[in-house]
C-alpha positions as CSV (number, residue, x, y, z in Angstrom):
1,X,137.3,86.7,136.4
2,X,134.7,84.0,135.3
3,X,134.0,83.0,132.4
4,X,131.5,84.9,130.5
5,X,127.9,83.4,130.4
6,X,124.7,84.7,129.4
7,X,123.0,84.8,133.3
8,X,126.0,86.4,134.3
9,X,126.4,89.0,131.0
10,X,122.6,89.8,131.3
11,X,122.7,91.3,135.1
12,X,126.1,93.6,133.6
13,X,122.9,95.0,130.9
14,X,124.6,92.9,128.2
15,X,122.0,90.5,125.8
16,X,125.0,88.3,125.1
17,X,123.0,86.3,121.9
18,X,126.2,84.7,121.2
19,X,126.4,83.0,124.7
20,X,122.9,81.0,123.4
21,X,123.3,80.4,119.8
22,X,123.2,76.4,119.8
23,X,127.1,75.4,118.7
24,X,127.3,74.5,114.9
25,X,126.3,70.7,114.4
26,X,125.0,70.3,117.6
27,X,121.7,68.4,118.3
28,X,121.0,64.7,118.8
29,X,123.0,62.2,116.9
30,X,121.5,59.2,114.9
31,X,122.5,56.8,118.1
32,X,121.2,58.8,120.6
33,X,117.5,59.2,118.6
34,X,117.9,55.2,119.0
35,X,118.4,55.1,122.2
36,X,115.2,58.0,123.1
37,X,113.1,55.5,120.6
38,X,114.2,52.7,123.0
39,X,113.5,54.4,126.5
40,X,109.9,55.8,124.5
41,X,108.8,52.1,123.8
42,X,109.8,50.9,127.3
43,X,107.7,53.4,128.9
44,X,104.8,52.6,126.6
45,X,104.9,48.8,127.0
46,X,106.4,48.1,130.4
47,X,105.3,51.3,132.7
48,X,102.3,51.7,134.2
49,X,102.0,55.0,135.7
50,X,98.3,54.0,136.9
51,X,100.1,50.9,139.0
52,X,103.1,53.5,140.1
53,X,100.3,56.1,142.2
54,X,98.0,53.0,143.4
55,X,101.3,51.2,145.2
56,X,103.5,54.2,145.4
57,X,106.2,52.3,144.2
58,X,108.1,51.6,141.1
59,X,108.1,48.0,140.4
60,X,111.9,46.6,140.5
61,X,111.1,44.9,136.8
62,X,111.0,48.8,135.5
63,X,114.3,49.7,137.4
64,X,115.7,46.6,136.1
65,X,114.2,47.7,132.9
66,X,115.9,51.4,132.7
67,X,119.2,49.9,133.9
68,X,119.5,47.4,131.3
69,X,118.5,50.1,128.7
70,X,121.7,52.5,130.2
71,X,119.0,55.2,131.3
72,X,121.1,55.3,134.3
73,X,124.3,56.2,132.8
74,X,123.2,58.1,129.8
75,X,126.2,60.9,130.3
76,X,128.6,58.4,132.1
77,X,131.8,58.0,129.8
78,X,131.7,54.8,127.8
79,X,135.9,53.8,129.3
80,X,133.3,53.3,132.8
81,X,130.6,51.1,131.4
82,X,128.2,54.2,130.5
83,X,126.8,55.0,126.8
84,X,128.7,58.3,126.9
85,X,126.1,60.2,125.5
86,X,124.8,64.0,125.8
87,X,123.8,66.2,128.3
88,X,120.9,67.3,125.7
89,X,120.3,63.6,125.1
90,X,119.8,62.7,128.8
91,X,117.6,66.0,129.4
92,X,115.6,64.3,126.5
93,X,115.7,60.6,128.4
94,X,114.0,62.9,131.8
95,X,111.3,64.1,129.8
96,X,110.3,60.7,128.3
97,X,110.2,58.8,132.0
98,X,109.1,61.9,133.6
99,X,106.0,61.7,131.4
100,X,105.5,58.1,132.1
101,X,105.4,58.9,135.6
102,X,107.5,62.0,137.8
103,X,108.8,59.7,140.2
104,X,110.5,57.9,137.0
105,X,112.2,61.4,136.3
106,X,113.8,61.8,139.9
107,X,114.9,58.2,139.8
108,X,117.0,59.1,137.4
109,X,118.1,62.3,138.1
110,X,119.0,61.7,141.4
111,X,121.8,59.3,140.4
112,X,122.9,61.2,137.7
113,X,122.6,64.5,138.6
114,X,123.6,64.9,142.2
115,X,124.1,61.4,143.0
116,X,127.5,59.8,142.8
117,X,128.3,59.7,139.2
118,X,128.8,63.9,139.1
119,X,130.6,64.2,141.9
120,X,133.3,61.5,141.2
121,X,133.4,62.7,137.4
122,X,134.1,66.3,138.4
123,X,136.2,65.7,141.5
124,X,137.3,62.3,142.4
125,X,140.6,60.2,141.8
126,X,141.8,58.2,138.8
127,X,141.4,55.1,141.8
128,X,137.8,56.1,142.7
129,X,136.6,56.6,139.3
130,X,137.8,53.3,138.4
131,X,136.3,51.5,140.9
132,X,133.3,53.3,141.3
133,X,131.9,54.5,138.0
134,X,131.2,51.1,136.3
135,X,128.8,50.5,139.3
136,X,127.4,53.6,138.5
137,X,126.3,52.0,135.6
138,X,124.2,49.5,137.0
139,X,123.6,50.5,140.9
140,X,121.5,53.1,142.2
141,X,123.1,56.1,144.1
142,X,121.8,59.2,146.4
143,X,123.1,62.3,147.7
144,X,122.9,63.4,151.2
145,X,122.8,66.9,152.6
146,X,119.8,68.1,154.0
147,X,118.9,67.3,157.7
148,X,116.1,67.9,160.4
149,X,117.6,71.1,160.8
150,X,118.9,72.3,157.6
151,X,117.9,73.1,154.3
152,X,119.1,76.0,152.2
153,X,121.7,77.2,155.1
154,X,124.5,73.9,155.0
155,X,126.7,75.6,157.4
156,X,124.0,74.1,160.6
157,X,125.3,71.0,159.6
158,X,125.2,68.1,162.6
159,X,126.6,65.2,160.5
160,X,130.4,64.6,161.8
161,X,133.3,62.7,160.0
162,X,135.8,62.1,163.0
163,X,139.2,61.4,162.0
164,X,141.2,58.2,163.3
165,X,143.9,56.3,161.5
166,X,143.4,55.5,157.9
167,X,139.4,57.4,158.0
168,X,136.8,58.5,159.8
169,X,133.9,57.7,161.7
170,X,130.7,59.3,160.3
171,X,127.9,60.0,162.3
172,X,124.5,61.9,161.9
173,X,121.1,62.1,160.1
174,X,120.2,62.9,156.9
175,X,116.2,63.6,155.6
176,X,114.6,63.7,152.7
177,X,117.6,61.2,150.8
178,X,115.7,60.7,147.4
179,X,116.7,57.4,146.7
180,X,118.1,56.5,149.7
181,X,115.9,53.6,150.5
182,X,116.9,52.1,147.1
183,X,120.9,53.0,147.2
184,X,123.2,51.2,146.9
185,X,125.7,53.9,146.8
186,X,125.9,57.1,148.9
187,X,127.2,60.2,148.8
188,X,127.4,61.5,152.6
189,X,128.0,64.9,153.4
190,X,129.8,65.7,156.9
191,X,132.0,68.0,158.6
192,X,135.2,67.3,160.1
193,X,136.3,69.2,162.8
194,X,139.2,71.3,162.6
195,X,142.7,70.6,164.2
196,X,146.6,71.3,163.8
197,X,147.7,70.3,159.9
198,X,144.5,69.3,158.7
199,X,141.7,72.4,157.6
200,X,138.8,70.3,158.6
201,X,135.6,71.7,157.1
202,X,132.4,70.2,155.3
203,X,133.4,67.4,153.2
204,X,132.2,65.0,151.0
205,X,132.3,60.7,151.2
206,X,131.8,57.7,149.1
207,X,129.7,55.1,151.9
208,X,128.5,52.0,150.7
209,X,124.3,52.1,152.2
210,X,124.9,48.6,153.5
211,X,128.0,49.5,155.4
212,X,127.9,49.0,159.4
213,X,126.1,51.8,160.8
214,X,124.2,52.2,158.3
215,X,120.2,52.6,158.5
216,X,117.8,53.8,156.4
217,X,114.8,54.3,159.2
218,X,111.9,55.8,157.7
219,X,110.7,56.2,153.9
220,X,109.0,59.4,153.7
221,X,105.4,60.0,152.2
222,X,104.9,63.6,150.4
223,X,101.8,65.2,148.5
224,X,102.4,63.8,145.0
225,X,105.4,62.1,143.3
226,X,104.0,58.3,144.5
227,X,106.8,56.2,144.0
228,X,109.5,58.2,145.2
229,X,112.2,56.3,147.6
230,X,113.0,59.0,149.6
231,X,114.0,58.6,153.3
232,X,115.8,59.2,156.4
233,X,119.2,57.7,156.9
234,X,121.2,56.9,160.1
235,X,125.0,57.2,160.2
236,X,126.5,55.8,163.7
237,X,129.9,55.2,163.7
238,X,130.3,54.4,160.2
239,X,133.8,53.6,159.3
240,X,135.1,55.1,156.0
241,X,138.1,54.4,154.8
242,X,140.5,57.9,154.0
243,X,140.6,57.0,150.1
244,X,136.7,57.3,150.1
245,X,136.6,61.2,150.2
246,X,135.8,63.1,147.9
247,X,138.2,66.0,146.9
248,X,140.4,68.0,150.0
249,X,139.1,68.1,153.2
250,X,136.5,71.3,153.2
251,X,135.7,70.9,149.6
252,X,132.4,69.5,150.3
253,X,130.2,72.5,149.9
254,X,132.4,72.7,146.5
255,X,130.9,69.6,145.0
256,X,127.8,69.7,146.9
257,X,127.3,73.1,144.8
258,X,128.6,71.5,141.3
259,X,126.4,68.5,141.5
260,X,123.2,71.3,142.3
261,X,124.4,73.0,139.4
262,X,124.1,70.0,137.1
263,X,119.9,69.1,139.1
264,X,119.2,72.4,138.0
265,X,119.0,71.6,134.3
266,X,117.6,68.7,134.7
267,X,114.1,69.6,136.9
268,X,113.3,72.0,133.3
269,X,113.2,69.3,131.2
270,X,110.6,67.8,133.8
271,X,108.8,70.8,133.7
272,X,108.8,71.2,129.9
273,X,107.8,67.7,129.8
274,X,104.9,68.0,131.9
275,X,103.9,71.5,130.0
276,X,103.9,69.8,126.3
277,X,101.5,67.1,127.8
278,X,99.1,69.6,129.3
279,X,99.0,71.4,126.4
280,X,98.2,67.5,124.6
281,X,94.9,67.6,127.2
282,X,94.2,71.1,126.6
283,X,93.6,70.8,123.2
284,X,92.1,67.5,122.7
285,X,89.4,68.3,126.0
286,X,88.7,71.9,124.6
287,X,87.7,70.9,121.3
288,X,85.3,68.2,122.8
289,X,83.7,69.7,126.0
290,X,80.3,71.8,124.7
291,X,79.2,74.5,127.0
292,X,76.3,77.2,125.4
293,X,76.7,75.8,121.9
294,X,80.1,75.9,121.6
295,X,84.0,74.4,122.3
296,X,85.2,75.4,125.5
297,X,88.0,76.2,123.8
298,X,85.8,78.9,121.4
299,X,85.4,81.0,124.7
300,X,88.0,84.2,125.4
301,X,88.4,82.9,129.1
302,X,89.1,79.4,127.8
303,X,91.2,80.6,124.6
304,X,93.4,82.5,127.0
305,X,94.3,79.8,129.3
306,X,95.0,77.5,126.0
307,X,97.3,80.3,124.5
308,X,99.2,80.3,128.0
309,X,99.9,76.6,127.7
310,X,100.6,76.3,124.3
311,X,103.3,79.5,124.4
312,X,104.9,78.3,128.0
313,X,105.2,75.2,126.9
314,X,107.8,76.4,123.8
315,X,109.6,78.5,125.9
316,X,110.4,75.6,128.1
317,X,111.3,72.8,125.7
318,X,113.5,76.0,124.0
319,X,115.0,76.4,127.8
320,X,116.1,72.9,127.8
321,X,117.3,72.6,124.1
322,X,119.6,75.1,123.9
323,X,121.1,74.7,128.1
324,X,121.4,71.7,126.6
325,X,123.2,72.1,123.8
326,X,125.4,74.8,125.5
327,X,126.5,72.3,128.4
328,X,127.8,69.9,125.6
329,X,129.6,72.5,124.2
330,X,131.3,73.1,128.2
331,X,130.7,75.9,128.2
332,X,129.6,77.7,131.4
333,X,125.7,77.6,132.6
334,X,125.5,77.9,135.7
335,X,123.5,81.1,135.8
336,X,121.7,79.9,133.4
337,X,120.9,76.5,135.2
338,X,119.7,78.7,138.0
339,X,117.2,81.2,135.7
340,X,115.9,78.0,133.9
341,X,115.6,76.1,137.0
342,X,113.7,79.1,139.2
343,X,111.5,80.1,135.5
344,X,110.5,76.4,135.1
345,X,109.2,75.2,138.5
346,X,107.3,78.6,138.8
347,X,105.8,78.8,135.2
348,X,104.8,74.5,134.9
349,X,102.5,75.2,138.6
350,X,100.7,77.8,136.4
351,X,100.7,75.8,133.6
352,X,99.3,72.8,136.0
353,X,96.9,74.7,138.0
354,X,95.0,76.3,134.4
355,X,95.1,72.9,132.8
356,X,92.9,71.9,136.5
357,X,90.8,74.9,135.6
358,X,90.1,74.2,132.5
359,X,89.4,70.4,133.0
360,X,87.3,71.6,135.9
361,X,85.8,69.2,138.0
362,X,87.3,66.1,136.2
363,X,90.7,67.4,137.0
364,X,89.9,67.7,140.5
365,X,88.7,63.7,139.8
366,X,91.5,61.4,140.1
367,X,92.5,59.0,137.1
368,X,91.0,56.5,138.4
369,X,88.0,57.4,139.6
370,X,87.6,58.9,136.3
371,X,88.3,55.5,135.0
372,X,86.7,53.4,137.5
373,X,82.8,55.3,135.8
374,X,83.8,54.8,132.5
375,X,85.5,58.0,131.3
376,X,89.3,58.5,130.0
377,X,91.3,58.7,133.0
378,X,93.6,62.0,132.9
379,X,95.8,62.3,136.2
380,X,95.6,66.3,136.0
381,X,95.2,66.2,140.0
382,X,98.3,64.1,140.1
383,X,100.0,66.8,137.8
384,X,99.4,69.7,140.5
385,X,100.5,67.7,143.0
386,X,103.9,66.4,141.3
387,X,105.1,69.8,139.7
388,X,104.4,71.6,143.1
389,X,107.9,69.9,144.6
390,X,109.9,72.0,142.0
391,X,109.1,75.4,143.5
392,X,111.2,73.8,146.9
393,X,114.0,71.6,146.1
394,X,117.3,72.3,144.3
395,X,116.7,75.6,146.1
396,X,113.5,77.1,147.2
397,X,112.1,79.7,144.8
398,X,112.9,82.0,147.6
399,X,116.6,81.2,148.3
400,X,117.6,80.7,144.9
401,X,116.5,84.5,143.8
402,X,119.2,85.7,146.3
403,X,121.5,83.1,145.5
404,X,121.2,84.0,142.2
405,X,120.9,88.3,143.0
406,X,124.1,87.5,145.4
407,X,126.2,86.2,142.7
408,X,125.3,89.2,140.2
409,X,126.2,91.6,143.0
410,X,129.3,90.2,144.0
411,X,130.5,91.3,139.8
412,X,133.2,93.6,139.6
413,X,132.5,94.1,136.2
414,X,130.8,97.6,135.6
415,X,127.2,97.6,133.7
416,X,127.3,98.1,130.4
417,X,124.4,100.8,129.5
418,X,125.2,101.4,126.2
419,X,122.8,100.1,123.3
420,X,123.5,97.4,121.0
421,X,123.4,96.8,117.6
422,X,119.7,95.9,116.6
423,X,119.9,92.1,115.8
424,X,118.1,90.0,113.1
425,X,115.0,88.2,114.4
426,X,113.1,88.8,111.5
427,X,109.1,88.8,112.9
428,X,110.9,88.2,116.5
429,X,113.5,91.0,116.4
430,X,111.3,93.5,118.4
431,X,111.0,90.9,121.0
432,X,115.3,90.5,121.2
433,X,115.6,94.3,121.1
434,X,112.9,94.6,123.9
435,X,115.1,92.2,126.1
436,X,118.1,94.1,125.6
437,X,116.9,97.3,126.0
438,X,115.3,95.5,129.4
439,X,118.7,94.3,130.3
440,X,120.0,97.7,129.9
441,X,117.4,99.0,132.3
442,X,117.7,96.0,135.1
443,X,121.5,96.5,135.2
444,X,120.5,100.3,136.3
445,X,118.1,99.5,138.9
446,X,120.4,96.7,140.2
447,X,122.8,99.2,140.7
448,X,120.4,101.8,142.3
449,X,119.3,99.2,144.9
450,X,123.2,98.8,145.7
451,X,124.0,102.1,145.7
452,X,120.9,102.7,148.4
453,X,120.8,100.3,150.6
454,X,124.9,98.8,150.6
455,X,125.6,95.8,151.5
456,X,122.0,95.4,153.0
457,X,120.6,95.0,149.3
458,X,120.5,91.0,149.7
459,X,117.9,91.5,152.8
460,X,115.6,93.6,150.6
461,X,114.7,89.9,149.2
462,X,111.4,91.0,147.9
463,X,113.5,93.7,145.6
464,X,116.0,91.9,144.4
465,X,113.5,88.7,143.8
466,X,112.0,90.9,141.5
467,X,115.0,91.9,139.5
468,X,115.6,88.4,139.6
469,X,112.5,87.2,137.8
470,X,112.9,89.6,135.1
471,X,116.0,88.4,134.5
472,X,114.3,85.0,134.0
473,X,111.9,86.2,131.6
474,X,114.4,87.7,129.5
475,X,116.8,84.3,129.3
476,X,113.7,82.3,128.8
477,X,112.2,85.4,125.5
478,X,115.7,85.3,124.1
479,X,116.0,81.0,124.0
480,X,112.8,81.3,122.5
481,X,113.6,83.8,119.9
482,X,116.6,81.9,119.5
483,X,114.9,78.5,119.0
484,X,112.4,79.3,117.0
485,X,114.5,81.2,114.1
486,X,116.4,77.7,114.3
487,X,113.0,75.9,113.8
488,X,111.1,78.2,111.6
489,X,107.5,77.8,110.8
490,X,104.7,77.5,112.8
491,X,107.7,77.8,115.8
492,X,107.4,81.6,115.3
493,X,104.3,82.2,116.2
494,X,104.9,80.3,119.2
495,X,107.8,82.2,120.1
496,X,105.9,85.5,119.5
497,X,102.9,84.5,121.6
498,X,105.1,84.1,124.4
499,X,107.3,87.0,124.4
500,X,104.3,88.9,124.4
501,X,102.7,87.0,127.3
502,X,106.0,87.4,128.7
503,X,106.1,91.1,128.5
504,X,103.0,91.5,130.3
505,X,104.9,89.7,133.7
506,X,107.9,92.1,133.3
507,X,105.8,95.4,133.1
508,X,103.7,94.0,136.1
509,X,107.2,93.1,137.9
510,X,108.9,97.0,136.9
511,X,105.4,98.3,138.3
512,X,106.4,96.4,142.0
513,X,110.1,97.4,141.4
514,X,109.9,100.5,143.7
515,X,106.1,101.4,144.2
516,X,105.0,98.3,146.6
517,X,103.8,97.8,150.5
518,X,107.4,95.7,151.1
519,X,107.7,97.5,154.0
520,X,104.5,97.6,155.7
521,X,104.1,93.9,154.9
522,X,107.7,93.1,156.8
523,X,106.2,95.2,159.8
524,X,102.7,93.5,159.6
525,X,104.8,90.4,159.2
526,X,106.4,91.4,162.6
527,X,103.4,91.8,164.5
528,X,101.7,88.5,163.8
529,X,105.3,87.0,165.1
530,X,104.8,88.9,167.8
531,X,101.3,87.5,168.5
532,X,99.6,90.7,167.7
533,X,96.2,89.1,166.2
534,X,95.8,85.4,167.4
535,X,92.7,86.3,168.2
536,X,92.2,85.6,164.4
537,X,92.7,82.0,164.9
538,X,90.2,81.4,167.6
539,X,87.0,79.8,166.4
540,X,89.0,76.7,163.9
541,X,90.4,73.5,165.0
542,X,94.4,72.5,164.4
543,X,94.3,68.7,162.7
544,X,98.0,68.3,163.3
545,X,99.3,65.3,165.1
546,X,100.8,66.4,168.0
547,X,105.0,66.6,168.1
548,X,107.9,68.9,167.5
549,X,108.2,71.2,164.7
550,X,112.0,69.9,164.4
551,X,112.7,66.5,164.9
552,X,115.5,66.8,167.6
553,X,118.4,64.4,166.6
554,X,119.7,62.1,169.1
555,X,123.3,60.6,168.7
556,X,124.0,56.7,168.4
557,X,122.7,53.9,167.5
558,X,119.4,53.5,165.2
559,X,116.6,52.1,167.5
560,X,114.6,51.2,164.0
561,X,114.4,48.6,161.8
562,X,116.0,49.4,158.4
563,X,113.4,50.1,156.0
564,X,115.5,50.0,153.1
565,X,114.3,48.1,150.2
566,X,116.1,44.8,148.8
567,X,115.4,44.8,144.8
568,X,115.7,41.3,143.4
């Protein structure tokens, strides 16, 4: 059996409050606050998020700049060359960059996070920590997985490591490598093909990016995060030596998984970063914009949007405090990783998208053009576009509700319906009893949904996606309770604001449960696949450039120049 965790104890019906109290003594440490002051005046005085959106491109004085501060190896042990500090202090470093600019945030997280450093820290060698993790330190790494053909579903993987003496020969190509046009250091993964003795299997390989065979052929362009060195890479007959694997031959989905595990608390602290800054703009432009006499703020439809951003932004930076002070405890959060990842990226859009509305036409106005006619510049159109990323990668919104419902149903354990003791909240305890009477009740209809449709359950995606987001809302009201009675003050109110908001969302969600058009939508669904009404698309134009809607991939040698960027 697992260990116990609070995702995993809340889908059994069980509030487990004791799997989210922060340990005793935990928090930031006097060194660490030095280190967040340092990365903070960096940002101020050498980043220019302006510059980062005009070029799309993060000048290699403010890489240089983070490396020689250690923001790349914040968690890396100090016996490899890192500072050796904590998860909860790195989380912290994501939301300072990230505010500076996104693309700042996913620099760093893709090294850290799913690049090399996790991996080799969780599965590699004594030899391949040694000789890898001090460059960790100071290179850049990327992980590759996804490719023209495969996102969520690895097991369509083309990419092939073919053994011969002493290695194998890697070929394939891999999309969408964020930092892959910077690396220095990759993290390929491949599948060998079976044969007598050796289990074969996806696997997972160290490959230096300027090995033979090697190319990195296009840098990719996306709707916001400007800056981001993401691209396609080319493998053709790359030799890699047998000591560059990482872990057993078929452990590759293994470590593929742990290092997604790790991303997944680190895109919150984006989001709660991004959230406590709208909420900065929210405030300050409310008070000054005048419409009929009065604050835009003073107005109910304005108020309520303010309220929203103001309460979702605590429940977020209480999502990442206390994941965060559970990791560094090592303890187990996975589930929770996944709740906080899917609450985050679906909350901070609504966060981003009222912050637009109220900003109205100046945050439809980029920065600057703003600017440029002699008004503050606030990149609120750059926020919508940035934020919009995390409802797809690290698992789609979609795929990680069934991931998440999958790994709930596949629990032996047996619910537990039977009510708790009533905890002490003070002011907030009717919000912590209201979560675990809801827990009591999801673990029941989770169990009806099994017991009706079988094994089928995971296809009715729309029901268990449901179940699913209540889940999320009740880890994200109990952090918050459980934040704020560590903060006290003004905290409370937050906290109270948002349960309430929060229980709103979970009655509309129970509404949906059962009494929904799920299945006339699926067969309406069918007949538009079918080509039942394209009559409904005559009379408009298609703008798209003519070409495949999958790339097909062509084995051998790259016929590109390598586009990947040389840093000084």
């Amino acid at each position: 059996m697992s260990s116990p965790s609070f995702g995993r104890e809340l889908f059994r019906g069980r509030l487990r409050l004791d799997l989210v109290e922060p340990p005793p003594g935990s928090g930031l440490t006097t060194e660490e606050k030095i280190f967040l002051q340092s990365i903070e005046n960096f940002c101020r005085l050498k980043v220019s998020g302006v510059v980062i959106e005009r070029e799309d491109r993060i000048p290699d004085d403010v890489v240089d700049g983070l490396r020689d501060l250690g923001a790349f190896a914040v968690k890396l042990p100090r016996e490899y060359g890192g500072l050796g500090l904590s998860n909860l202090c790195y989380l912290r470093t994501l939301m300072l960059v990230g505010s500076a600019h996104s693309s700042l945030a996913e620099l760093l997280a893709a090294h850290q996070a799913i690049g090399l450093t996790q991996p080799l820290l969780l599965f590699g060698t004594d030899e391949q920590k040694r000789e890898f993790l001090p460059r960790c330190a100071r290179e850049i790494s990327a992980f590759t997985l996804t490719e023209p053909d495969i996102g969520n579903d690895p097991f369509r993987m083309r990419t092939t490591a073919t053994p011969i003496a002493d290695g194998y020969l890697l070929d394939g190509l891999k999309l969408w490598v964020t930092n892959g046009t910077i690396a220095d250091l990759l993290v390929v993964m491949a599948m060998v093909p079976p044969a007598p003795g050796r289990p074969g299997g996806m696997s997972a390989f160290v490959v230096e990016a300027d090995a033979p065979g090697v190319t990195v052929e296009h840098r990719s362009a996306f709707l916001g995060l400007k800056g981001l060195e993401n691209g396609v890479v080319r493998l053709h007959n790359v030799l890699v030596p047998e000591n560059r694997r990482i872990g057993p031959e078929g452990q590759g989905l293994e470590v593929a998984l742990a290092a997604q595990d790790t991303g997944r608390l680190s895109l919150p602290s984006v989001c709660a970063a991004s959230a406590k800054w709208s909420l900065k703009i929210a405030r300050e432009w409310s008070r000054v914009r005048v419409q009929w006499d009065k604050p835009i703020g003073a107005h109910e439809a304005v108020a309520a949007k303010v309220a929203f951003i103001a309460a979702t932004a605590f429940a977020l930076e209480a999502v990442v405090e206390v994941s965060g002070r559970r990791s560094d405890a090592g303890v187990d959060t996975r589930a929770e990783a996944e709740l906080a990842k899917l609450f985050a990226s679906e909350q901070v859009w609504r966060v981003a998208d009222e912050l637009l509305q109220v900003r109205g036409g100046r945050g439809y106005e980029t920065a600057e053009s703003a600017a440029a006619r002699g008004e503050r510049g606030v990149p609120v159109e750059q926020l919508l576009r940035d934020v919009r990323i995390g409802r797809i990668f690290d698992g789609s919104t979609e795929a990680l509700r069934v991931f998440i419902a999958s790994d709930a149903l596949a629990d032996d354990d047996a619910p537990d319906w039977a009510p708790a003791a009533e905890p002490d909240f003070g002011d907030l305890t009717g919000h912590v009893v209201f979560a675990a009477n809801t827990a009591r009740e999801l673990a029941r209809h989770l169990d009806r949904g099994r017991k009706r449709w079988g094994d089928a359950v995971l296809e009715r995606q729309l029901f268990v996606g449901r179940v699913v987001d209540i889940a999320a809302e009740l880890y994200a009201m109990t952090v918050s309770c459980v934040h704020a009675r560590s903060l006290g003050g003004s905290a409370v109110e937050l906290a109270d604001a948002f349960c309430g908001q929060s229980r709103r969302r979970v009655a509309r969600l129970w509404d949906r449960l059962w009494v929904n058009t799920d299945e006339r939508d699926v067969a309406l669904a069918a007949r538009v696949l079918d080509d039942a009404y394209t009559w409904l698309e005559d009379g408009v134009l298609d703008p798209s450039i003519e070409g495949p809607w999958i790339a097909e991939v062509a084995p051998g040698p790259s016929a590109r120049a390598s586009v990947r960027r040389e840093r000084g």
